[in-house]
N, C-alpha and C positions, 0 to 999 in steps of 0.2 A: 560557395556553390560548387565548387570544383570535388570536392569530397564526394557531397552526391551524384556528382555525373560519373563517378566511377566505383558507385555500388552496385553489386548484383540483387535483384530480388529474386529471392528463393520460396518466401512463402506469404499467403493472404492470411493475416490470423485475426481480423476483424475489418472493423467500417475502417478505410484509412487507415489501417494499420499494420504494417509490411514485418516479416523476418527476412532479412538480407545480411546480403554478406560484401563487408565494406575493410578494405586493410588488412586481409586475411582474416576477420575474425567478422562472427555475427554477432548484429545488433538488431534491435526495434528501429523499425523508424514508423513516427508518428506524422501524417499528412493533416495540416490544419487550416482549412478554409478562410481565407482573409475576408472574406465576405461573406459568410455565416457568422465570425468574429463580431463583426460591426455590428449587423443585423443582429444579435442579440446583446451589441451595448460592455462585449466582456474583454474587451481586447487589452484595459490594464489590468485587469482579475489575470490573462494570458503572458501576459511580460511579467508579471509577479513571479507566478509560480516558475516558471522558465529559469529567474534569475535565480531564487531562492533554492530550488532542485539543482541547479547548475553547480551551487556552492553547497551543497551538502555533500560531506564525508564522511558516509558510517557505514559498514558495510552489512547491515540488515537493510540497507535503503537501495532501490535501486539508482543507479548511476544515471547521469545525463552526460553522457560524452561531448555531444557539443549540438548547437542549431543553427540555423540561418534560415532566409527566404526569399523569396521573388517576389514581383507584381503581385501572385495572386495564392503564395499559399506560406505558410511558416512549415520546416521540416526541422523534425524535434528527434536526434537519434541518442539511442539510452539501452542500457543493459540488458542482452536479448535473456529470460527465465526459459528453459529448456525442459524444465520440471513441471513445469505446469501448475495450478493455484493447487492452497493448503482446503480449498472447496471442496475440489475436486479428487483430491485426498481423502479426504473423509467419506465421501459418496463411493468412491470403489477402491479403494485402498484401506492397512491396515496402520496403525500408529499407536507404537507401542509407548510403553513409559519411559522408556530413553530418549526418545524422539520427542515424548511431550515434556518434560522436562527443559528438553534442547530450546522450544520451540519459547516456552515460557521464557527462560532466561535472553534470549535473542530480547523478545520483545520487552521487557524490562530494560536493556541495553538501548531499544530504541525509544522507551520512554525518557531514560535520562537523557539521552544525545538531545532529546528536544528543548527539554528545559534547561539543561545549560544553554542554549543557545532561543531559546523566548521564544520557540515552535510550537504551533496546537497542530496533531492533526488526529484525527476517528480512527482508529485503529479497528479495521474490521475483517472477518474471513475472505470475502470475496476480493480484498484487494492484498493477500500475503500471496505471494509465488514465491518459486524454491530453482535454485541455482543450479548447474550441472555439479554441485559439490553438496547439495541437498543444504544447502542454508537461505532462511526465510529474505524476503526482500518486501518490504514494505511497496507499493507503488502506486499509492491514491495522492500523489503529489500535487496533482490539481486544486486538491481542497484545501493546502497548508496554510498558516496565516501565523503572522505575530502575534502572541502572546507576553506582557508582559510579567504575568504572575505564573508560576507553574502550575501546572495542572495534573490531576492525580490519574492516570490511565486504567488503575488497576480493576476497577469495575468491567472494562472495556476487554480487559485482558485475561480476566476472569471468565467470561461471556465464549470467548473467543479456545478458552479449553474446554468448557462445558461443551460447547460445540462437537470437537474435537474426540472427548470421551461418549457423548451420547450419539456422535453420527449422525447429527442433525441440525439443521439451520436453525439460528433461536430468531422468532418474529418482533417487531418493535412498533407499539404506539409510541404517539408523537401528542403531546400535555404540553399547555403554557404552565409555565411556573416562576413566576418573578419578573414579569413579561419575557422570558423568554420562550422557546420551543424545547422540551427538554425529550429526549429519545429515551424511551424506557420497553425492559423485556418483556416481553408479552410472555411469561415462560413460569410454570410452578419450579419455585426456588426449593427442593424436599430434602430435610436436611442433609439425605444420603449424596443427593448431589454437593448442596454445602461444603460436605467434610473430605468430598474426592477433590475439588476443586482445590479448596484451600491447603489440602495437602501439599498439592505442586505446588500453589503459592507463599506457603510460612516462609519461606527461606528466602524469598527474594523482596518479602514486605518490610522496612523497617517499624 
């Protein structure tokens, strides 16, 4: 707790969610209810992710510098993005083909980092942000889970340049299929989009 007694907060960027400036450098920190925790039953779903984001080293991921907590709240501080999300890019910004290129091969990189190491996580627009060195950061850390088979992202990743190229949020039903819940694009696949898509992606598909 001593760490956090001698951080500055510099900015509100959400519910609980501070930019401050702690050891000369900015971080996130994230405020988390110990009792909205209980109250919805997820408090090992929260020690999970914690531990697992704590121990990950890949630098398209964002960082967990370190947490702790009091009586009544966990303080989760982590890799402040200064760039703002790859959403928000797209909405008023311009992203050219070196940049989408860039952005693919990252997220390939952070498909493999997962299966070597037995990690599922969604790879989605709203949760990539971009660094003061303009390199993507993964940070829906909350959802990750073990997996012990790989699993292939590249639909996901695909989805995620389409985006990207069309300037547009792609929409998603939600279908059972093998008793599962399976998330699919609510989006006309034409094959003009097909061939821009897969363009960026031949080279990274084995």
């Amino acid at each position: 707790m001593e760490q956090i007694k001698n951080m500055k907060v510099l900015e509100q960027l959400g519910n609980n969610c501070y930019r401050i400036l702690i050891q000369n450098q900015q971080a996130q920190l994230d405020v988390i209810s110990k009792r909205m925790v209980l109250a919805n039953k997820s408090y090992l779903q929260l020690r999970k992710w914690i531990e697992i984001q704590y121990h990950i080293n890949h630098p398209n991921v964002q960082k967990l510098y370190f947490y702790c907590h009091d009586s009544d709240h966990v303080y989760v501080v982590r890799e402040y993005m200064p760039k703002g999300s790859l959403l928000n890019w797209i909405k008023y910004g311009d992203i050219d083909e070196e940049l989408l290129n860039s952005i693919a091969n990252q997220l390939f990189s952070v498909q493999q980092y997962l299966n070597e190491n037995q990690l599922y996580l969604d790879l989605l627009i709203e949760n990539i942000f971009f660094d003061e060195n303009n390199r993507i950061k993964i940070s829906n850390l909350e959802e990750i889970e073990h997996k012990s088979k790989k699993v292939n992202n590249t639909q996901q990743i695909g989805l995620i340049l389409y985006e990207c190229i069309f300037k547009r949020k792609c929409r998603f039903d939600y279908v059972m299929q093998n008793d599962q819940v399976i998330r699919q694009p609510r989006v006309l696949i034409t094959q003009e989009i097909k061939d821009s898509v897969l363009k960026l992606l031949q080279e990274y598909i084995k």
